[in-house]
N, C-alpha and C positions, 0 to 999 in steps of 0.2 A: 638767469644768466646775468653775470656782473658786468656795471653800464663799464664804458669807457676809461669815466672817472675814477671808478671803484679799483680797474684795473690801474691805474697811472699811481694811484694811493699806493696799491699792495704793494706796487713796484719800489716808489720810493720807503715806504716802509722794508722792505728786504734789502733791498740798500743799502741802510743805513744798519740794520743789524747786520749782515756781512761784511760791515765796512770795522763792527767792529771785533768782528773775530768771533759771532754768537751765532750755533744753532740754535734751532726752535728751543731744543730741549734745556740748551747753554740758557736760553732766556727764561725759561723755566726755573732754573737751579738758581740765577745770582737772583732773580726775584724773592725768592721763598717760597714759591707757589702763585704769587700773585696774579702771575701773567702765565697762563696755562699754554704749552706748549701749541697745542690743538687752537686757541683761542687765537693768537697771533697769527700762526698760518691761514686760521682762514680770514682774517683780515690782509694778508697779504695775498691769498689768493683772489680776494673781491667778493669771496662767499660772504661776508655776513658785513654787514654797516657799524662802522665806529663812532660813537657819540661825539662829537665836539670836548667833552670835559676828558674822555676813557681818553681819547687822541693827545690832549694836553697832559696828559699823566703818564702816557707811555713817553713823549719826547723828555718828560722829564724824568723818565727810567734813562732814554739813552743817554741823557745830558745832551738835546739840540734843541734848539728852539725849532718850536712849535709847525714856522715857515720850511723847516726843511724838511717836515714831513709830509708839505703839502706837495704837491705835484707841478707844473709851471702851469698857468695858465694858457690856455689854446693861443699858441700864437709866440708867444715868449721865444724868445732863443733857450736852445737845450745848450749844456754848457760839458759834452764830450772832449774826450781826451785832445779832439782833435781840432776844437774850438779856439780861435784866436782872437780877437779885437787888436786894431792898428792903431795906434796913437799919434797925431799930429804934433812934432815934437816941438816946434816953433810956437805952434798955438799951448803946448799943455807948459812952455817953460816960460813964455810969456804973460801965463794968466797970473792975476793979480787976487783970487780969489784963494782965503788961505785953506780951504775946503777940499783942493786938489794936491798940496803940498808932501804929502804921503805919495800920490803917486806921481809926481815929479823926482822926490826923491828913488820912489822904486825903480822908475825908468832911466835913472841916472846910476843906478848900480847895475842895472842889466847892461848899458852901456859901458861900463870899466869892467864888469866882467866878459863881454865878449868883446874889448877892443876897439868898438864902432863908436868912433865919435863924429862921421863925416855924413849921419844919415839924416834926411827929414822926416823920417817916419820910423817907428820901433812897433815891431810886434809884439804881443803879449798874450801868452798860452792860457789856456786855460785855467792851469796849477795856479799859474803868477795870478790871475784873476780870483781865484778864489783866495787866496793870500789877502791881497791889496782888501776885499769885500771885508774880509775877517777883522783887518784893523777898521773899518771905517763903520762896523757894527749894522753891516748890512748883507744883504744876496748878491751873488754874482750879477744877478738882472736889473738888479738897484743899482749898481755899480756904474753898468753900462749904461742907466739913462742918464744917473748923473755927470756920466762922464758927453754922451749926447747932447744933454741942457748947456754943457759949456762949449760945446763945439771943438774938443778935441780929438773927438775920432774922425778917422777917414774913411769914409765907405767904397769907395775904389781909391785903395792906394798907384794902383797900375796908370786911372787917370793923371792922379796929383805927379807920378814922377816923370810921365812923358811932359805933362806942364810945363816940368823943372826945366827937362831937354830941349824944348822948343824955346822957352826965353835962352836959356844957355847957345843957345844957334842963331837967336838974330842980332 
């Protein structure tokens, strides 16, 4: 029976071939043969164990790096459709660090494109997250600690804006 692991692998591995338009067999055919229809599947099923070097070879059939074939670690944030991270917009336009400047500038296009210039906090979807990851040569999970170590995120935004209203009232 395939552990847990094995299952989270397969998954990301099917994933990432679905993601880009490839049956078993599709991976078959643009390989030459190399990657046996059967042989993939059962890696993606959890039936059979992938070496560390075969794993590095097939990411580099799909063209991804190697981490997005691995599965998140127990605990990580899963980064679904329906995933957000909140940006503290005072803190992220205030930092002085030229490290966050990508996403300064991306949260300032989100704000001309939806209008909001009167908020202290901007949400960021998922999509926008894997974006922003993409220029800064890392994973969405990287993203969000870097963005963590500077203390731009807000983890209850609902806290921070009653804050707002409570000075605004005295």
């Amino acid at each position: 029976m395939p552990s847990d692991y094995a299952k989270s692998l397969g998954a990301r591995l099917r994933s990432i071939r679905q993601q880009q338009g490839l049956s078993l067999q599709g991976v078959e055919e643009k390989s030459g043969g190399r990657w046996k229809a059967v042989v993939v599947g059962s890696y993606e099923r959890g039936d059979r164990a992938i070496t560390v070097s075969r794993l590095a070879e097939l990411a580099e059939f799909y063209r991804v790096p190697v981490s997005e074939l691995l599965p998140d670690p127990e605990g990580a944030p899963v980064f679904g459709t329906a995933f957000k991270v909140v940006l503290d917009l005072e803190k992220l336009y205030d930092h002085k660090a030229d490290d966050l400047a990508y996403v300064a500038k991306y949260a300032r296009a989100i704000q001309l494109s939806r209008g909001d210039y009167n908020g202290r906090v901007l949400s960021i979807r998922a999509d926008d997250l894997r974006a922003l990851a993409v220029v800064y040569d890392d994973s969405p999970s990287g993203l969000v600690d870097r963005l963590t170590e500077h203390g731009v995120l807000v983890e209850d935004p609902h806290a921070l804006l009653n804050s707002d209203r409570d000075r605004e009232r005295d």
